[in-house]
N, C-alpha and C positions, 0 to 999 in steps of 0.2 A: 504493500500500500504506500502510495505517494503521502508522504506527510504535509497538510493542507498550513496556508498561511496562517498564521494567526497574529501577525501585525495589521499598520492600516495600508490603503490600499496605494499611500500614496507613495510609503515604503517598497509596496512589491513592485512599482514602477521601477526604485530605483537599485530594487535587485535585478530584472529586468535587461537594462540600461547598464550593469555591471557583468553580466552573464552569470550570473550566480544562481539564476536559476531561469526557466523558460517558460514562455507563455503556455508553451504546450504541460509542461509539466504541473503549472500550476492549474492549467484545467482539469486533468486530470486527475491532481489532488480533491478538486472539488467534487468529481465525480466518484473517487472511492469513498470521499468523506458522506457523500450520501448514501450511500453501500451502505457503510457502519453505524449511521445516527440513527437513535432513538428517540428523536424528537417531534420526527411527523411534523416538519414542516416544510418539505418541497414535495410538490404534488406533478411537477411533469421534468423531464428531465430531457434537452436536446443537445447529445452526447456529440453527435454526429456531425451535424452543424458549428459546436463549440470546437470543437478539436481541430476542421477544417479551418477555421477563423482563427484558429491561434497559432498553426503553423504559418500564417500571411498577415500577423499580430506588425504593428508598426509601433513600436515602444519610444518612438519620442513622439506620438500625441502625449496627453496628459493622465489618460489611463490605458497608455497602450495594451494590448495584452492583458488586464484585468477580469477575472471572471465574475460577472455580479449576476444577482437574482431578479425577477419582475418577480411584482404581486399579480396576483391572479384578477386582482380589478383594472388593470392596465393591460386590454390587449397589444398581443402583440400575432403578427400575418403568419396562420399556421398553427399556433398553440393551442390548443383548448384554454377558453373562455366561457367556464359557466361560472362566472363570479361567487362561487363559496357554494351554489346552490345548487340540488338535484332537479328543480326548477327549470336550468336550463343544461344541464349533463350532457354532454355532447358536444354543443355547439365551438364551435374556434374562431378565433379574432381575426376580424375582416381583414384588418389593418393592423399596422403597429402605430400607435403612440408618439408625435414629434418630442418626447419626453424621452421616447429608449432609442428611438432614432439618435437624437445627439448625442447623448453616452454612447452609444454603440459607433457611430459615423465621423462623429466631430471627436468626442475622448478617445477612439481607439477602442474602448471596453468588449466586453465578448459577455452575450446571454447565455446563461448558459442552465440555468434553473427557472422553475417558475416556483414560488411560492404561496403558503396558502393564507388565508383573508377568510373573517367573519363573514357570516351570508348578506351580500351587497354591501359591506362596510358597516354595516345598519348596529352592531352593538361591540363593546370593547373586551371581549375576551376570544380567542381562536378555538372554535369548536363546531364543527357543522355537521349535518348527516351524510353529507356528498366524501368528506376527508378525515374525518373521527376530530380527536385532539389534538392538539397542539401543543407542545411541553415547553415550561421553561427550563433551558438548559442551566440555571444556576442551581436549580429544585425542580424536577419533573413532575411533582406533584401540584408544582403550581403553575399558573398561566402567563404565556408573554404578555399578555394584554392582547388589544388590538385595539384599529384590524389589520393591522400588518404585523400581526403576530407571528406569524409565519418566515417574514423577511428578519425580525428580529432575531429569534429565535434560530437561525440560521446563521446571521452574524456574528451573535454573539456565542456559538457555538462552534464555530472553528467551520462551520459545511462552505461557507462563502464567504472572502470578504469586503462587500457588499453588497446593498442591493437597493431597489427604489420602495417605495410606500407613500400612501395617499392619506390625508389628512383633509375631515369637512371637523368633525368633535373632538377631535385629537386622537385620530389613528394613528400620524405620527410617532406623537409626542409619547402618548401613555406606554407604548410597547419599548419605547426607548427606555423611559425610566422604568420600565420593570426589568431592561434587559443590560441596562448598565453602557447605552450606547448613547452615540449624539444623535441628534433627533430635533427639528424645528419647523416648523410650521410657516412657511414665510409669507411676504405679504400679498395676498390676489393676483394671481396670474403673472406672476413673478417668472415663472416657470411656464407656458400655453398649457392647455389642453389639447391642441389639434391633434389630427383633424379634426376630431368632433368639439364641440365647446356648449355645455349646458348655457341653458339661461339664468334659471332657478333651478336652486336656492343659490346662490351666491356665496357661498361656504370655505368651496372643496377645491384643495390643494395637490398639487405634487412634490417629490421631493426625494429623497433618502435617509437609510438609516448606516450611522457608521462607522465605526473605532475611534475615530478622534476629529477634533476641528474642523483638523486643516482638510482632511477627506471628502468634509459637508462645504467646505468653502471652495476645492477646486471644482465638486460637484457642480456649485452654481457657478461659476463663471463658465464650463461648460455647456450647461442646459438652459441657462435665463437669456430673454430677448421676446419681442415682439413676434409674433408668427400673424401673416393675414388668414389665417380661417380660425383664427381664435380674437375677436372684436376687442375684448377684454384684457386680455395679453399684455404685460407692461415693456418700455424699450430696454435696451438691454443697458447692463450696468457691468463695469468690468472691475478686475481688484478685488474682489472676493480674498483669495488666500494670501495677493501681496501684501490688502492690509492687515491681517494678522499682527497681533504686536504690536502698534505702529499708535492704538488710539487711548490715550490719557486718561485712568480712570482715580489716579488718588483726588481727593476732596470731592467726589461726587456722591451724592447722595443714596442711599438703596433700602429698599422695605424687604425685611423677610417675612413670606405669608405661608408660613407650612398649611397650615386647611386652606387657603384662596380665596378666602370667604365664605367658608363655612362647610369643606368639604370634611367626610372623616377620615380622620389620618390614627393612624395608631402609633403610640404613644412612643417607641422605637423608632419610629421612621420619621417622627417631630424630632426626635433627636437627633437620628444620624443627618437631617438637613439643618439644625442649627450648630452642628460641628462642619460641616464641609460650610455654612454660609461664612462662619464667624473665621475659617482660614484665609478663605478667599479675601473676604472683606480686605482683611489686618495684611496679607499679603498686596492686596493691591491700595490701600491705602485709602481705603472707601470710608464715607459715614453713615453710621446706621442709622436709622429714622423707624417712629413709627407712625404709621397710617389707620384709617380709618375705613376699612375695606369687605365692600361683602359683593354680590353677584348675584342676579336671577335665579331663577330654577335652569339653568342649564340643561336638565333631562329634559323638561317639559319643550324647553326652545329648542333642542335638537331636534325632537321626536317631531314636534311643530312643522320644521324646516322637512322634516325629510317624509312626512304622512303624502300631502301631495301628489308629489313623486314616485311613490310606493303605489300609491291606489290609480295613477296613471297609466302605467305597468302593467299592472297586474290585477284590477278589478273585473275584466274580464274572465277572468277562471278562477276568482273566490267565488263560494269559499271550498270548490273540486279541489284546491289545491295543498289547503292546513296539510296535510300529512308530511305533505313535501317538505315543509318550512322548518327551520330553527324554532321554536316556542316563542322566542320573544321577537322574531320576524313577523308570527301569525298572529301574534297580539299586537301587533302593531299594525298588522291588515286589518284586523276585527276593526281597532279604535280607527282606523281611515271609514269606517263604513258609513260615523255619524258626525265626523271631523266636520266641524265647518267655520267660514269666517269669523265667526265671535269667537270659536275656543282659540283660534291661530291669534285674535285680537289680545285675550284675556293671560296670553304668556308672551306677546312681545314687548321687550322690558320698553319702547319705544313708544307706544300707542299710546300712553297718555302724558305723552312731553313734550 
């Protein structure tokens, strides 16, 4: 067995770039390393295609030779695409993504996994009737989060090192911090969508999940820019990972909000974020402040945001199709049944300001 990376990615570039080890070889890694994992989180595997792509690897893009993962909500031309769900079991991505095109075209990177994802993103732990569980590789008994639990759970498990994930409630973000990786959310189409590009809800992100910083920073300077079949799309920003370093943080001010306004946190995990805030702080020579901070029903504005869209889908074959669903995808069908503009009113923190 090829022994898989386990630095960040932007390291194996410059092993790469050193010959120290090969593109090829490191696909391969990735490919034994799914062999052996026990985490149940890569759901289709293009061995065949990754291997061809990384003997003709060009290691001075920016991830040349890289093997990363897609989530299974980002088609890509070929794969199977039933977004987490038996639902749609079968079906394969029209298209690929201007999101894995650029990694793949402009970085150099090589797909090489696909990864698994909550059914439609729609809740934050990895577990579906279509793919079973999804383990966290710090504790298998417990969950990456999601819904890119999957790609998490993958990264921070040695199968790949990296991969992308999508963010509308913080599918990012939550499976990052369960999985000890970088993980952000950035600002509206920062990243396109194309080809395709919703309208509503106005949410939902792309991105990656990573080993370190600099990984999520060469990320965007890669993938970010304006695309025309995406209206929304912001122009492109370059300097991502040169600014690194560069931006002055002692005398500035910072809140730490272990619950965020009011979420539950257990009593360990207040802790271990007011030891990593209180180094950081005193390391970068920040001042602490405290605030006065709380936050909507967040479930209510998510489920809000995402009913809609659910019963747009998929109203025509409720409720033939509960059996199919997640539990808390079909409870969220049921409540689309009598969903209407007042209750979408009576939880947007906006409506009456």
């Amino acid at each position: 067995m090829t022994e898989p990376w386990l630095q960040d990615a932007c390291s194996l570039v410059d092993a790469f770039r050193a010959r120290e080890i090969s593109p090829v070889e490191a696909v391969q890694a990735v490919l034994d390393a799914v062999e052996a994992s026990e985490l149940n989180a890569v759901c289709h595997v293009d061995a065949e295609n990754a291997l061809a792509a990384a003997r003709d690897a060009d290691v001075g893009t920016p991830f040349g030779g890289v093997p990363f993962a897609v989530k299974e909500l980002e088609p890509v031309e070929g794969w199977p695409f039933p977004r987490g769900s038996k639902l749609l079991e079968g079906t394969t991505g029209p298209f690929t993504t201007v999101h894995v095109e650029r990694i793949r075209d402009l970085g150099g990177a090589i797909p090489v996994v696909q990864t698994t994802s909550s059914e439609f993103g729609l809740v934050g732990y990895t577990s579906t009737k279509l793919h079973g569980t999804t383990r966290n590789p710090w504790n298998p008994d417990l969950t990456p989060g999601g819904s890119s639990g999957g790609t998490a759970a993958a990264v921070a498990g040695g199968v790949v090192p990296i991969g992308t994930g999508t963010d509308g409630g913080g599918s990012i973000r939550i499976p990052a911090g369960y999985a000890g990786l970088v993980g952000i959310k950035t600002s509206f189409r920062t990243i396109p969508f194309a080809p395709f590009a919703q309208i509503e809800p106005l949410h939902s992100t792309v991105g990656c999940l990573s080993r370190s910083v600099r990984d999520t920073a060469r990320w965007l300077d890669v993938a970010n820019g304006a695309h025309p079949r995406d209206p929304f799309s912001l122009p492109r920003v370059d300097g991502f990972e040169a600014g690194l370093g560069t931006h002055e943080l002692a005398g500035l001010r910072v809140a730490v909000l272990p619950d965020f306004g009011g979420t539950v946190v257990h009593p360990d995990v207040v802790a271990a974020i007011e030891d990593a805030a209180g180094a950081l702080i005193a390391a970068a020579g920040m001042r602490r402040v405290d605030v006065e901070f709380a936050v909507p029903d967040m479930a209510a504005i998510w489920s809000g945001a995402s009913l809609p869209t659910m019963w747009h889908g998929m109203h025509a074959y409720w409720p033939q199709i509960r059996e199919l669903l997640t539990d808390e995808v079909a409870a969220l069908m049921a409540r689309s049944e009598t969903f209407s503009m007042a209750d979408a009113a009576a939880v947007d923190p906006c409506a009456n300001s």
